[in-house]
MDAnalysis code that builds the backbone (N, CA, C; Angstrom):
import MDAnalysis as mda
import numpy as np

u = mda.Universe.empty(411, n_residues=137, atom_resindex=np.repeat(np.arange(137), 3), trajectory=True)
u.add_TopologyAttr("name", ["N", "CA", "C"] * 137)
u.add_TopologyAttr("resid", np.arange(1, 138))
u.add_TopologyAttr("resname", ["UNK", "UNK", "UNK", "UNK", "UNK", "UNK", "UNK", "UNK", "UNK", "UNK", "UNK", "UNK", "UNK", "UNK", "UNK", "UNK", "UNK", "UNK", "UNK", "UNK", "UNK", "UNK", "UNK", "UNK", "UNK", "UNK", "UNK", "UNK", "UNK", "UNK", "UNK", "UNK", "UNK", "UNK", "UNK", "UNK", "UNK", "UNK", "UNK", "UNK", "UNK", "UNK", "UNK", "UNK", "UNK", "UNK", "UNK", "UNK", "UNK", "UNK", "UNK", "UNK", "UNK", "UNK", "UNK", "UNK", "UNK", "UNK", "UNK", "UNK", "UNK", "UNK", "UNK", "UNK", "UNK", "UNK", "UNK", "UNK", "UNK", "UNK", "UNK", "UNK", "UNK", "UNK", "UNK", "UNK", "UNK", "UNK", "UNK", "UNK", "UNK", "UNK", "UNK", "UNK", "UNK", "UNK", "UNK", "UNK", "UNK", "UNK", "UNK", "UNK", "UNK", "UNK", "UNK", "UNK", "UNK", "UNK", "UNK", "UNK", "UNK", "UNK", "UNK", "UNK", "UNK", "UNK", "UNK", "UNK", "UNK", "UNK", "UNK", "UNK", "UNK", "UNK", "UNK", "UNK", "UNK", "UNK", "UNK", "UNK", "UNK", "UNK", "UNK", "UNK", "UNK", "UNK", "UNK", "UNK", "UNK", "UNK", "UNK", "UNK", "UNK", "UNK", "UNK", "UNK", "UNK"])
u.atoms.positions = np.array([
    [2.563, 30.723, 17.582],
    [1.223, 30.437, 18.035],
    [0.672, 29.220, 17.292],
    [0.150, 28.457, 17.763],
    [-0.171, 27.276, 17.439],
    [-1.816, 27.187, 16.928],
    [-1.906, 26.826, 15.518],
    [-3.133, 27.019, 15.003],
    [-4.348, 26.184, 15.639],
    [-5.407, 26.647, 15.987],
    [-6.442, 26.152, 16.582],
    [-6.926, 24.015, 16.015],
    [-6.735, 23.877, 14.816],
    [-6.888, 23.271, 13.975],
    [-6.275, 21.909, 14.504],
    [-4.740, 22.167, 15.193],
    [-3.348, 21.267, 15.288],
    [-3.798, 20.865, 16.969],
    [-5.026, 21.261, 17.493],
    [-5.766, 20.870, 18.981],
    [-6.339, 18.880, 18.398],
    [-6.658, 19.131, 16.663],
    [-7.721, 17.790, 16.335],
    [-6.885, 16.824, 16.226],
    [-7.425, 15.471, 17.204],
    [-6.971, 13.933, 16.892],
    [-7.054, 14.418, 15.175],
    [-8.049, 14.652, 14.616],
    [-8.359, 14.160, 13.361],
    [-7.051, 14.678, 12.590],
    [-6.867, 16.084, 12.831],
    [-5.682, 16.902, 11.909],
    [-4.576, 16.077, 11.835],
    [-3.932, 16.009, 13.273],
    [-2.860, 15.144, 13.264],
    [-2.496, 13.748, 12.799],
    [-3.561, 13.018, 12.789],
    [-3.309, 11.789, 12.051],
    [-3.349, 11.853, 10.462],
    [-4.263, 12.916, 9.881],
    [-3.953, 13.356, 8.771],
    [-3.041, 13.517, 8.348],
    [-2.283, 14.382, 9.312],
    [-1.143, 15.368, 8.682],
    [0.154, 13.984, 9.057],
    [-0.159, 13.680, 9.961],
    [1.680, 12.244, 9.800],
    [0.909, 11.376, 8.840],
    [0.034, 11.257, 8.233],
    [-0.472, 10.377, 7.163],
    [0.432, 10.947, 6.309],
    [0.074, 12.281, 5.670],
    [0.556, 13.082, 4.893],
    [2.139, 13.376, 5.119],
    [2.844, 13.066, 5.796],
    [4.282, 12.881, 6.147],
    [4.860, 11.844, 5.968],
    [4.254, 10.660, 6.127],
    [4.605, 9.688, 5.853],
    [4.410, 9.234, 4.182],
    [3.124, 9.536, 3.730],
    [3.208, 9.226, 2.484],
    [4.110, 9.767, 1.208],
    [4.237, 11.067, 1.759],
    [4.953, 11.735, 1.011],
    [6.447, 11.250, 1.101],
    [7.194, 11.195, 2.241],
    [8.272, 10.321, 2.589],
    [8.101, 9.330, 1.248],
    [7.463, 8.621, 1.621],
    [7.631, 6.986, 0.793],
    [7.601, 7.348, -0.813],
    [6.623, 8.011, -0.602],
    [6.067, 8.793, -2.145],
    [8.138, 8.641, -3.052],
    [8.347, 9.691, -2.345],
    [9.744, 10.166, -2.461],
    [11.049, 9.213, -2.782],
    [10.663, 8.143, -2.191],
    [11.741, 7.015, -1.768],
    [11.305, 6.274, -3.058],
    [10.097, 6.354, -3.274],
    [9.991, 4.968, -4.472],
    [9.708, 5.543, -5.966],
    [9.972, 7.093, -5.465],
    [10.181, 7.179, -7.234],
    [11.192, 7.379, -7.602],
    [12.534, 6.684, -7.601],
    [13.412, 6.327, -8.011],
    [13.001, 5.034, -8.799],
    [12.103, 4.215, -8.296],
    [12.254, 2.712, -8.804],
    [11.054, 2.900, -9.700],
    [10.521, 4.417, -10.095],
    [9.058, 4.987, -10.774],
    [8.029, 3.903, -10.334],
    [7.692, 3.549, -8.806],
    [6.856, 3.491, -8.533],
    [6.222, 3.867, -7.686],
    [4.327, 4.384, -7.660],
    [3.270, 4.974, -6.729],
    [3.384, 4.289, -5.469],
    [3.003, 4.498, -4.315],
    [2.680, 4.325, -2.990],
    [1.466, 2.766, -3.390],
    [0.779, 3.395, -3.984],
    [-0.591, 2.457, -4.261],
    [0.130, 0.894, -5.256],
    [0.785, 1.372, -6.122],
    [1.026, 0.438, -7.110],
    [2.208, -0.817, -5.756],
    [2.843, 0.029, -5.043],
    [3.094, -0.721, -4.163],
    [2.625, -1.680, -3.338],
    [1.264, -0.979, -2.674],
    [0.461, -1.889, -1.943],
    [-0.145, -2.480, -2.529],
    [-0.105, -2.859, -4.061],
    [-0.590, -3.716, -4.768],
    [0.178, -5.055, -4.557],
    [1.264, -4.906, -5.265],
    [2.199, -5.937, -5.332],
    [2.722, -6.841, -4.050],
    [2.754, -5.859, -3.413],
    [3.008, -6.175, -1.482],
    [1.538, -7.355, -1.059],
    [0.805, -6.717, -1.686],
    [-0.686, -7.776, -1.091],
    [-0.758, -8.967, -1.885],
    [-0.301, -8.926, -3.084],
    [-0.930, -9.852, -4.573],
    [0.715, -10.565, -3.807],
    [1.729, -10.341, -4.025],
    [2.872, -11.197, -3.058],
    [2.427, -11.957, -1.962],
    [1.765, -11.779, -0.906],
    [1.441, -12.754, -0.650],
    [-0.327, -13.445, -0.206],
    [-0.855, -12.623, -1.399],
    [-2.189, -12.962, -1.344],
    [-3.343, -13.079, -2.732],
    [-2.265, -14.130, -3.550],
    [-2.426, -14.505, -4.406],
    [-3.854, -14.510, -5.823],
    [-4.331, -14.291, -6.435],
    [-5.471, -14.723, -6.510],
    [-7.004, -13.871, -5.940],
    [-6.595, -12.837, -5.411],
    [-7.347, -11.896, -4.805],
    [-8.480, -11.268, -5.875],
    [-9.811, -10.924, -5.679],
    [-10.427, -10.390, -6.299],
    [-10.065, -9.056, -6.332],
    [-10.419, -8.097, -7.895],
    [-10.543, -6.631, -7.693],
    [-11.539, -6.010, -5.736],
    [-12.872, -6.669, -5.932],
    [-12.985, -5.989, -4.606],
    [-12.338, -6.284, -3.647],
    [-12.062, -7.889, -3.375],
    [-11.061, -8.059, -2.035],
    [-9.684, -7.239, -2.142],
    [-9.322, -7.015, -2.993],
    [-8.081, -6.211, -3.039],
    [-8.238, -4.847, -3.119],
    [-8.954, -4.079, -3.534],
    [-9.620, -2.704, -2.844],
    [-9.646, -2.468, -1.857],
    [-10.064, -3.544, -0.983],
    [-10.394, -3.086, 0.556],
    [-9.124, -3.233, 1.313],
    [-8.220, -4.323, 0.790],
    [-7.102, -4.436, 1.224],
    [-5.811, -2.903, 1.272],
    [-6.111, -2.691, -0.043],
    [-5.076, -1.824, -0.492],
    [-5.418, -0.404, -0.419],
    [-6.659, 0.317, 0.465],
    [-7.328, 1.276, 0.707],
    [-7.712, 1.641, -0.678],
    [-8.454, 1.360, -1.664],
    [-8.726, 2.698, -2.971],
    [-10.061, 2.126, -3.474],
    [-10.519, 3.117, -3.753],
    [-11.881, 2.424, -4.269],
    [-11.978, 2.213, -5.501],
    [-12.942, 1.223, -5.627],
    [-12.894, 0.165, -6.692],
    [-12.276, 0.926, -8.277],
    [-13.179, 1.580, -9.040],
    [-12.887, 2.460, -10.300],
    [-11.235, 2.898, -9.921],
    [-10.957, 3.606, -9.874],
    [-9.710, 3.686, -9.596],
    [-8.525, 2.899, -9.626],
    [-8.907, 1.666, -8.329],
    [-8.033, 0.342, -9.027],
    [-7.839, 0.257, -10.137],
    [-9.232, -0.674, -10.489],
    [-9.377, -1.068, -12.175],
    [-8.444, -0.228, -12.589],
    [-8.380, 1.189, -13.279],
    [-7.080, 2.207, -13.756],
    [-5.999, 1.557, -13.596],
    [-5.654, 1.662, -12.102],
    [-4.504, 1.099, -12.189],
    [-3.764, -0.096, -12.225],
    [-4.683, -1.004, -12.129],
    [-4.393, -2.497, -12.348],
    [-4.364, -2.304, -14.189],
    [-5.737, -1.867, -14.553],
    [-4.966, -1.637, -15.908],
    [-3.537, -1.349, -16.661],
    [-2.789, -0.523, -15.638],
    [-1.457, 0.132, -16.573],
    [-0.734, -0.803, -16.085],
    [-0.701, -1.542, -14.642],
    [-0.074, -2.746, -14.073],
    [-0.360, -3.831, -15.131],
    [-0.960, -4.269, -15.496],
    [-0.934, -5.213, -16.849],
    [-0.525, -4.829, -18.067],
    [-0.734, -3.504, -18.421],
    [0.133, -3.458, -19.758],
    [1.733, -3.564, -19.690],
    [1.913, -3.124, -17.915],
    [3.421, -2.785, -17.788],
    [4.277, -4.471, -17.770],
    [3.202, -5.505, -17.462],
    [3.595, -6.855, -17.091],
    [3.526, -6.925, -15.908],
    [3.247, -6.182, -14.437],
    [3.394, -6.704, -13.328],
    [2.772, -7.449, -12.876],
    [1.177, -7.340, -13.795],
    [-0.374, -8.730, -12.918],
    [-0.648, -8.884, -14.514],
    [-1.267, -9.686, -14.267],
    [-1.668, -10.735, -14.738],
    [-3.640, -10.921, -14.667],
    [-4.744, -10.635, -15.321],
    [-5.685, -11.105, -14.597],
    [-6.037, -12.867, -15.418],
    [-6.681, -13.641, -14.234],
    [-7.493, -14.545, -14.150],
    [-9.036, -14.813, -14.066],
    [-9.361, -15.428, -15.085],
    [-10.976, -15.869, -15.043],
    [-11.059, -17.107, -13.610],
    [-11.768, -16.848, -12.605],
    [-12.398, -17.400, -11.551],
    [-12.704, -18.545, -11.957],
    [-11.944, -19.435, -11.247],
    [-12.114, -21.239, -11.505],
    [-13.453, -21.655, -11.107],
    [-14.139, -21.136, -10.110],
    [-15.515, -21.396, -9.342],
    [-16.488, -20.344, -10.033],
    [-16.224, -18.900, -10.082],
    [-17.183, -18.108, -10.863],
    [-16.424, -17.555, -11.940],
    [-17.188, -17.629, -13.292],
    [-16.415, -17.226, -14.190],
    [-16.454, -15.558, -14.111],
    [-17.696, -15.227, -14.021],
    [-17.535, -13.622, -13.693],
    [-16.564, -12.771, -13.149],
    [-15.597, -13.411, -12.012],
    [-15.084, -13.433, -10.961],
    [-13.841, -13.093, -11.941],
    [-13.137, -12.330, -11.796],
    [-11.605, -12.006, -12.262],
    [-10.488, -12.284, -11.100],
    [-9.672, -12.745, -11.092],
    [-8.436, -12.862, -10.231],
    [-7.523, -12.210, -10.674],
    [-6.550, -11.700, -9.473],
    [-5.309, -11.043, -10.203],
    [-4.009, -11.109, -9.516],
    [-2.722, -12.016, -10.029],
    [-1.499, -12.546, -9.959],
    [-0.824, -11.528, -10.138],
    [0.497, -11.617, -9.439],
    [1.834, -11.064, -9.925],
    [2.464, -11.769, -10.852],
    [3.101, -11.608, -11.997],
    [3.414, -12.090, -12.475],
    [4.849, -12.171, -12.412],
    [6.347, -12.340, -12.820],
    [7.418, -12.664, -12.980],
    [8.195, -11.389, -12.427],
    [7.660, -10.406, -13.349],
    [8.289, -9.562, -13.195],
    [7.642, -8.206, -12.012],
    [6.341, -8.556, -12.101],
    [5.935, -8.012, -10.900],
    [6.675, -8.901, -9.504],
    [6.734, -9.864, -9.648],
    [7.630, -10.322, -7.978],
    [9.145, -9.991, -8.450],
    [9.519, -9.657, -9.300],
    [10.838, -8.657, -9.623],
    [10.678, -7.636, -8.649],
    [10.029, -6.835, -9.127],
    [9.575, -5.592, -8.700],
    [9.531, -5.354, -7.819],
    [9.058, -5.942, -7.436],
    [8.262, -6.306, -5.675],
    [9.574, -6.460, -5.147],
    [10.393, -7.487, -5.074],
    [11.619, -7.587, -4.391],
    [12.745, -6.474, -4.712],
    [12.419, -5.631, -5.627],
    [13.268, -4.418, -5.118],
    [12.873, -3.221, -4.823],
    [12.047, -3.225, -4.602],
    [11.301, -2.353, -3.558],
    [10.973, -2.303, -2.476],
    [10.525, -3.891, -1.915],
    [10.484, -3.902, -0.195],
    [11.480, -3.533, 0.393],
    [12.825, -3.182, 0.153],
    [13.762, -2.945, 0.985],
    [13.821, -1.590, 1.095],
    [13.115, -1.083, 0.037],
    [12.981, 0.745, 0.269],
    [11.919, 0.810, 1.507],
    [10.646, 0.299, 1.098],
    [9.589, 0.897, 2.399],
    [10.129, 0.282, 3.446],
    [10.925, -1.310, 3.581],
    [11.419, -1.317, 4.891],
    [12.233, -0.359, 5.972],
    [12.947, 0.580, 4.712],
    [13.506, 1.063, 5.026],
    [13.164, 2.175, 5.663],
    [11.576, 2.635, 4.920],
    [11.109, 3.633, 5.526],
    [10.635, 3.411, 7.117],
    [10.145, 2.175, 6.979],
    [9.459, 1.397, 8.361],
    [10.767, 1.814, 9.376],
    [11.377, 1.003, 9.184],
    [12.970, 0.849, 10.316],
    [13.177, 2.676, 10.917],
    [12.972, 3.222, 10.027],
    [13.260, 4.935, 10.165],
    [12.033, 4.869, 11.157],
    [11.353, 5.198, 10.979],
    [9.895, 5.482, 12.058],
    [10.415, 4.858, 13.395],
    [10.541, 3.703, 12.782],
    [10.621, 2.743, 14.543],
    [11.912, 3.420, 14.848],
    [13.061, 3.740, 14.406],
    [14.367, 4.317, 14.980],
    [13.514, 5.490, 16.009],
    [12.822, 6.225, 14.788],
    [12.625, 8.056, 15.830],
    [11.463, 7.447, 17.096],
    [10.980, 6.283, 16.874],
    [9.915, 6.379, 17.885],
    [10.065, 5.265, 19.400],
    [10.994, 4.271, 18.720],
    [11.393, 3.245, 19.811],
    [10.603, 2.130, 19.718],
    [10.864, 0.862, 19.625],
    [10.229, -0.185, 19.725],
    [8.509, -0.574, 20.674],
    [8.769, 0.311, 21.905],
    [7.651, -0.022, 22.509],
    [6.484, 1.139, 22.384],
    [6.950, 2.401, 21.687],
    [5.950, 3.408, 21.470],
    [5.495, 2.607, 19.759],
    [6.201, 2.002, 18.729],
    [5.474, 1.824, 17.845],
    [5.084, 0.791, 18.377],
    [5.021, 0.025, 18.856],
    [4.241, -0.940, 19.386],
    [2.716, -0.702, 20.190],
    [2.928, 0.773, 21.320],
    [1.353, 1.160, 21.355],
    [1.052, 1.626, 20.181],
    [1.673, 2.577, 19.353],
    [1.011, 3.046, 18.182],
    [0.548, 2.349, 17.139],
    [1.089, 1.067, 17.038],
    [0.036, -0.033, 16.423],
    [-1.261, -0.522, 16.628],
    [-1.167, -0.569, 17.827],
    [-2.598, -1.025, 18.989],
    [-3.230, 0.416, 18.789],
    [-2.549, 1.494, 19.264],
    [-3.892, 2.314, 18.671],
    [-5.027, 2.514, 17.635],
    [-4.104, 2.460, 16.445],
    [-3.892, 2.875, 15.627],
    [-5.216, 1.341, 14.940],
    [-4.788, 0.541, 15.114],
    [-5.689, -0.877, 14.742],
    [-6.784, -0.397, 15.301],
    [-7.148, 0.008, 16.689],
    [-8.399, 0.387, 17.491],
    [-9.273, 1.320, 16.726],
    [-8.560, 1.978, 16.084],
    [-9.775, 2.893, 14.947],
    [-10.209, 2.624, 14.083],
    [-9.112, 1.382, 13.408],
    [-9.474, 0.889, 11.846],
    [-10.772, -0.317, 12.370],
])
């Protein structure tokens, strides 16, 4: 019997949220790294120079939180922060050497996760499910 609950758009996108993350979760702690610390490096790769808030919004987490973890990301060596050439207030934050280390051995894991999805789902269903999926965000 099928729980009343598993009727909600909302449940279900939750719950393959929650399938998917956990997946990846799984895959990248071998290389001991978070889902998040990922979409760090993945964004700061090619979006250099990013503020703490522009990169919050990028990387879904809210602000306090980052900070945390950009913190242990700098003690570990992966960023780097920068004082703002135009505002000094303004902090920037780089990958550094070994964060684009990092970074390059790891994209081939979440690609890998990616390629899996598109295998079970077919090129032109992830393709509406992108377009959907953008339509809400």
């Amino acid at each position: 019997m099928k729980n009343p609950i598993e009727s909600y758009i909302s449940y279900t996108l939750a719950a393959a949220h929650r399938a998917v993350h956990q997946s990846l979760t799984s895959a990248l702690k071998d290389h001991g790294v978070q889902v998040e610390v990922w979409r760090v490096l993945e964004t700061l790769d090619s979006q250099s120079g990013l503020t703490m808030g522009e990169l919050a919004k990028v990387v879904l987490m809210n602000p306090p939180t980052l900070t945390k973890m950009v913190d242990r990301m700098v003690m570990d060596g992966l960023v780097h922060r920068q004082i703002g050439k135009s505002d000094q207030r303004q902090v920037n934050l780089m990958l550094t050497d070994l964060g684009r280390k990092r970074m390059a051995q790891i994209r081939d894991v979440v690609q890998s996760q990616d390629d899996a999805i598109c295998s079970m789902l077919g090129e032109s269903e992830v393709a509406k499910l992108t377009d959907i999926l953008g339509r809400l965000i």
